[in-house]
C-alpha positions in Angstrom: 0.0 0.0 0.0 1.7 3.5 -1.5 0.2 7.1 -0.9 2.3 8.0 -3.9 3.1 5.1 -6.1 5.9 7.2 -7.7 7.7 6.9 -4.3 7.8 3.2 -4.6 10.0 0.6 -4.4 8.3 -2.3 -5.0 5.0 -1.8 -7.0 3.4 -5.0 -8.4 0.0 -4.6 -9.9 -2.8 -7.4 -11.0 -1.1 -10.7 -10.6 -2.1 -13.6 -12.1 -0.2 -17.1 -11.6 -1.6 -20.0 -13.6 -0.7 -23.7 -13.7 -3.4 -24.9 -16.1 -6.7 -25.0 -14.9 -5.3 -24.1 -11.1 -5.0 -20.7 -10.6 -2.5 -20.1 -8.0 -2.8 -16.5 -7.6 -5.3 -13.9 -8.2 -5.0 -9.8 -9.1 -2.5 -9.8 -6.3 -1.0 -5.7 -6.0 1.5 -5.2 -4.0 2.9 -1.4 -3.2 6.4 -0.6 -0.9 8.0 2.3 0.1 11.7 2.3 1.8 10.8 1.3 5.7 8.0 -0.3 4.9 8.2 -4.2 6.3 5.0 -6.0 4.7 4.1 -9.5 6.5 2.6 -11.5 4.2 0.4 -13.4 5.8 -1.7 -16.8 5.1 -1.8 -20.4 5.5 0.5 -23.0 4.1 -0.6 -23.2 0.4 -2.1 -19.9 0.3 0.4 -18.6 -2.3 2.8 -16.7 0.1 6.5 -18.5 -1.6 4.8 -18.2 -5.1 4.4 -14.3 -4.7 7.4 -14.3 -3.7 9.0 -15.8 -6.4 7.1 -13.8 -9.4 8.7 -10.8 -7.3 11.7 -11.7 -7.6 11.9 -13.1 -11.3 11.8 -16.7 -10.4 8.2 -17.5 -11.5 7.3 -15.5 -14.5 3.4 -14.2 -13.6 0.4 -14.9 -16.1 -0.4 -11.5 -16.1 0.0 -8.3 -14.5 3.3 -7.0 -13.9 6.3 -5.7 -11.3 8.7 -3.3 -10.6 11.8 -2.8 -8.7 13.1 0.6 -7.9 11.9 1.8 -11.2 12.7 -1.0 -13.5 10.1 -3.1 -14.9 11.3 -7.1 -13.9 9.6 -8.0 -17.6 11.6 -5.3 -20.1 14.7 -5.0 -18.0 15.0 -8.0 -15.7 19.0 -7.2 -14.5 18.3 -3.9 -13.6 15.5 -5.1 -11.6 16.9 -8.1 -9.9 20.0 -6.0 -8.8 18.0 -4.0 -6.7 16.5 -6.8 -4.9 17.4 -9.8 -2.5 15.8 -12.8 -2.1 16.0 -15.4 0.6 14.1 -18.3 -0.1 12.6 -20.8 2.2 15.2 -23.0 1.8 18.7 -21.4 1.7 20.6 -21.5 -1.1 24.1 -22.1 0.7 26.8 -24.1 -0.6 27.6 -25.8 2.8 31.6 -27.2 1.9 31.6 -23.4 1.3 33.2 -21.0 4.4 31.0 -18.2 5.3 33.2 -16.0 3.9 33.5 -18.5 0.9 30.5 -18.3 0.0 28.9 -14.6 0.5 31.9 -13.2 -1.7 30.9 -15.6 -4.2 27.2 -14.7 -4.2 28.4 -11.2 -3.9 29.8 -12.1 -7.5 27.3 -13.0 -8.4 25.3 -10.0 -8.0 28.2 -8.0 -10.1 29.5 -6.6 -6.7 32.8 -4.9 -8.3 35.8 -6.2 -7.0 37.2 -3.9 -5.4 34.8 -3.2 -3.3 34.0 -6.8 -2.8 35.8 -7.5 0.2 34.2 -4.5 2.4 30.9 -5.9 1.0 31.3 -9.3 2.4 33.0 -7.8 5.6 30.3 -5.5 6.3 27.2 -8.0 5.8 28.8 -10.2 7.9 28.7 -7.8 10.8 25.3 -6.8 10.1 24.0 -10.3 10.2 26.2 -11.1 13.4 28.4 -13.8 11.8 31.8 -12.7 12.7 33.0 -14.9 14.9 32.2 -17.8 12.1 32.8 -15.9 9.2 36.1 -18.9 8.3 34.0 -21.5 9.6 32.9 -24.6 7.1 29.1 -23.4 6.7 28.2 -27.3 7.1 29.1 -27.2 10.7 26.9 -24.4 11.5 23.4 -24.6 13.4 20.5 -24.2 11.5 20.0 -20.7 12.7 23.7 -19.5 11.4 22.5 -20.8 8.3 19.5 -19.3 8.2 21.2 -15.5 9.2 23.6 -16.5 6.3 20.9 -16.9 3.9 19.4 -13.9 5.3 23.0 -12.5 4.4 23.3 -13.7 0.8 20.3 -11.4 0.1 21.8 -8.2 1.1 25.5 -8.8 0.4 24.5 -6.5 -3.1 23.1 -3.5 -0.8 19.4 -4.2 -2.6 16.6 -2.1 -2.3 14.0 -4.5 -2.0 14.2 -7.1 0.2 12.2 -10.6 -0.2 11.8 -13.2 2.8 9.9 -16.4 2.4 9.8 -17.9 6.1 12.8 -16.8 7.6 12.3 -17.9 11.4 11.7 -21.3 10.0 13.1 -24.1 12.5 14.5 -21.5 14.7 14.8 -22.0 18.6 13.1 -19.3 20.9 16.8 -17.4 21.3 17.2 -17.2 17.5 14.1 -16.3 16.8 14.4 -13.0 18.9 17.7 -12.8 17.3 16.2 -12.7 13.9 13.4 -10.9 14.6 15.8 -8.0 16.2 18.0 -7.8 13.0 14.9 -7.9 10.5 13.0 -4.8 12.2 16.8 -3.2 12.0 17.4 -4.4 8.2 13.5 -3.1 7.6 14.2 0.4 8.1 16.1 1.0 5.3 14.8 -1.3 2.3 11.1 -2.2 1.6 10.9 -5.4 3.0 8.6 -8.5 2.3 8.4 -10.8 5.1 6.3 -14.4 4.6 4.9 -16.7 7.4 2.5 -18.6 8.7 3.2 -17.4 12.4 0.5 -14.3 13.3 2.9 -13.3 16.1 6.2 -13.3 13.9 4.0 -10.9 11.6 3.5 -8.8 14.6 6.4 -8.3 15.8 8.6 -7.7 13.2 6.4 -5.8 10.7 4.2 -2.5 10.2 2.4 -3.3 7.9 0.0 -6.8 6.8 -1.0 -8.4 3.7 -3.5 -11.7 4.4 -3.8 -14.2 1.7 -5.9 -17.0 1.2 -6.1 -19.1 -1.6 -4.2 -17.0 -4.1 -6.5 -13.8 -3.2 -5.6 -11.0 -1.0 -7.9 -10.2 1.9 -6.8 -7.7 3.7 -3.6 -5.2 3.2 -3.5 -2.5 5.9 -1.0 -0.7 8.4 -0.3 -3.0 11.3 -2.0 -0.4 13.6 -4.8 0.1 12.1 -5.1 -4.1 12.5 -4.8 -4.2 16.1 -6.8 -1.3 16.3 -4.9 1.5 17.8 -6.2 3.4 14.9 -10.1 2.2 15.5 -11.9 0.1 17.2 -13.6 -3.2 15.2 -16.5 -5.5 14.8 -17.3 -9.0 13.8 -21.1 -8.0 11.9 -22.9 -11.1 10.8 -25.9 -11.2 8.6 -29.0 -13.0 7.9 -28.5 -11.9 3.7 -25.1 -11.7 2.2 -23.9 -8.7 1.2 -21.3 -6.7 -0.8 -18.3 -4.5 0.6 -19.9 -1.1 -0.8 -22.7 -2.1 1.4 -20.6 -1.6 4.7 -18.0 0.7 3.3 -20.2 3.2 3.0 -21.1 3.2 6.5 -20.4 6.5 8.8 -17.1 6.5 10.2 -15.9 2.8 8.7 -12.2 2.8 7.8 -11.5 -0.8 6.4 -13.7 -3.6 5.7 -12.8 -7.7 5.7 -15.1 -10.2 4.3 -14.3 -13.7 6.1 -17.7 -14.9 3.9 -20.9 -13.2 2.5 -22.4 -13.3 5.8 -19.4 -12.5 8.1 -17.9 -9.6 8.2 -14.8 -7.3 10.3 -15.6 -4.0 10.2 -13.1 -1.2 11.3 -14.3 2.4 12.9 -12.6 5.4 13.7 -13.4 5.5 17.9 -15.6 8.5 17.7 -19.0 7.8 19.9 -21.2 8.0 17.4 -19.6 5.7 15.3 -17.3 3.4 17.6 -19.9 1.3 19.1 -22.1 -1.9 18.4 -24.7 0.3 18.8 -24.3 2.7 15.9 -23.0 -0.2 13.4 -26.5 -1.9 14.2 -28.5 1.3 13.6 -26.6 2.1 9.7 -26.8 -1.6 8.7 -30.5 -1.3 9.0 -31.1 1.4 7.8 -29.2 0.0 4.7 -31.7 -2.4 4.6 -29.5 -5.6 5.7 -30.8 -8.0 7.8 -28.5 -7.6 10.8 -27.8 -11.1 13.2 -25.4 -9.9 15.7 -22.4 -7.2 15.8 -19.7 -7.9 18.7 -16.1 -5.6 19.5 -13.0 -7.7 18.4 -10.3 -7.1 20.1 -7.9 -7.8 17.0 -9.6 -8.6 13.8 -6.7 -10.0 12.1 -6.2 -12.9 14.7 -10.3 -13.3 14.1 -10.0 -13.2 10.7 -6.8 -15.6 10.6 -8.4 -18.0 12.9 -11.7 -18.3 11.1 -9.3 -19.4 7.9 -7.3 -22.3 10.0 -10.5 -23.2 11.5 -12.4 -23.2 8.1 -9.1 -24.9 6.6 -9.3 -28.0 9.5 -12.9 -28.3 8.5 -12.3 -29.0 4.5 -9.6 -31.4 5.6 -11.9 -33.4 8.2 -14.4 -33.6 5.4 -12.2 -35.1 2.7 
């Protein structure tokens, strides 16, 4: 999400990913400015690692199209991939490689010039606390080194855009602070995607959300705003289904979530006549809707992302 779109970084608009008759994801945009740290949010299969890799030129989209720090990935696909990093959920390391080994060699790879190849490696080692293993045989390492050295690999290249799929993956509760500590650091000076499947890693290291769910964006808002420091929200359900317009429209409303046709989060400013059950009730009828019930959530995207596991463990007991 961009105020000014010419101020972006990262600015994908309507993907489409296809694998015959599957479609895998659908009229995704995505928008980043520098600081920005997007958690992308969903359940496994959702489409989190396949966004990730049509932004960063490994999965060519359907349709639609992206670009990095003003070059289109499509018409000028260098350009474009020099400005970003990618660590995929599995890390690329060559692990007979030293540390040191093996980031100067992605660092080549990257067109780092030489002589300036040694202070790159030096430096990204510092930043990703590796120094005291920087000589060390990568294979001996714990799975966290590995995973701060794959974290590494993606911003050896001083990129602009930065692209995480899953990076606290495996990691014990010491280096997962660890990480989380030196992503929120990292995130204040690149636009930063970061995927999981962990609501409280997206909390705590991001300011902004994206939830997906089943190749389709839900929700895309500033991480205040979603655990409603900027309004207070409501689960509304209805006896009809009915269309966003229908409850965007309503006095005061800043952001709307459909969960289904008959269940919806609504977000208010917290004015009083506006910020209560009360006042929701009264506008949805006299919209005409047939109103069930409208109940405070304390934080709609934990509501929301629990409906989706819960609605996901009910297809599975059914199959």
């Amino acid at each position: 999400m961009c105020a000014d779109t010419t101020q972006s970084l990262l600015n994908a608009t309507a993907i489409d990913v296809e694998y015959g008759k599957q479609t895998v994801l659908s009229g995704i945009d995505v928008c980043l400015e520098k600081g920005t740290t997007l958690g992308l949010l969903g359940l496994n299969g959702a489409g989190k690692s396949t966004l990730l890799k049509v932004l960063a030129g490994v999965c060519p989209p359907s349709s639609g199209t992206v670009n990095i720090a003003g070059a289109d990935l499509n018409t000028e696909p260098m350009a474009a991939r020099l400005s970003l990093g990618f660590a995929p959920d599995r890390p690329p390391v060559h692990s007979e490689f030293t540390v040191t080994e093996f980031l100067t060699y992605a660092a080549e790879l990257r067109r780092v010039h030489k002589k300036q190849l040694s202070a790159a490696v030096s430096s990204v080692i510092e930043r990703c606390g590796l120094g005291e293993h920087r000589h060390r045989i990568i294979a001996n390492l714990s799975h966290g080194y590995q995973q701060r050295i794959n974290l590494a690999q993606a911003l050896v290249h001083k990129p602009k855009v930065l692209l995480l799929d899953e990076p606290t993956n495996g990691l014990d509760p010491l280096q997962l602070m660890e990480m989380r500590s030196l992503i929120t650091r990292i995130g204040e000076n690149h636009a930063t995607i970061f995927s999981s499947h962990l609501l409280t890693e997206v909390e705590a290291s991001c300011n902004q959300v994206m939830l997906i769910n089943d190749g389709k964006k839900l929700l895309d808002l500033p991480i205040d705003q979603i655990s409603n420091k900027g309004g207070a929200t409501f689960e509304v359900v209805l006896h009809q289904a009915a269309l966003q317009t229908d409850l965007q429209d309503l006095p005061g409303v800043l952001s709307v979530c459909s969960v289904d046709p008959l269940h919806w989060l609504v977000t208010t400013n917290d004015s009083p006549q506006s910020g209560n059950p009360a006042s929701i009730g009264e506008a949805l009828i006299a919209r005409g809707l047939q109103l069930l019930e409208v109940n405070p959530v304390k934080n709609h995207l934990e509501r929301v992302f629990n409906q989706l596991s819960a609605d996901s463990t009910a297809i599975g007991d059914t199959q």
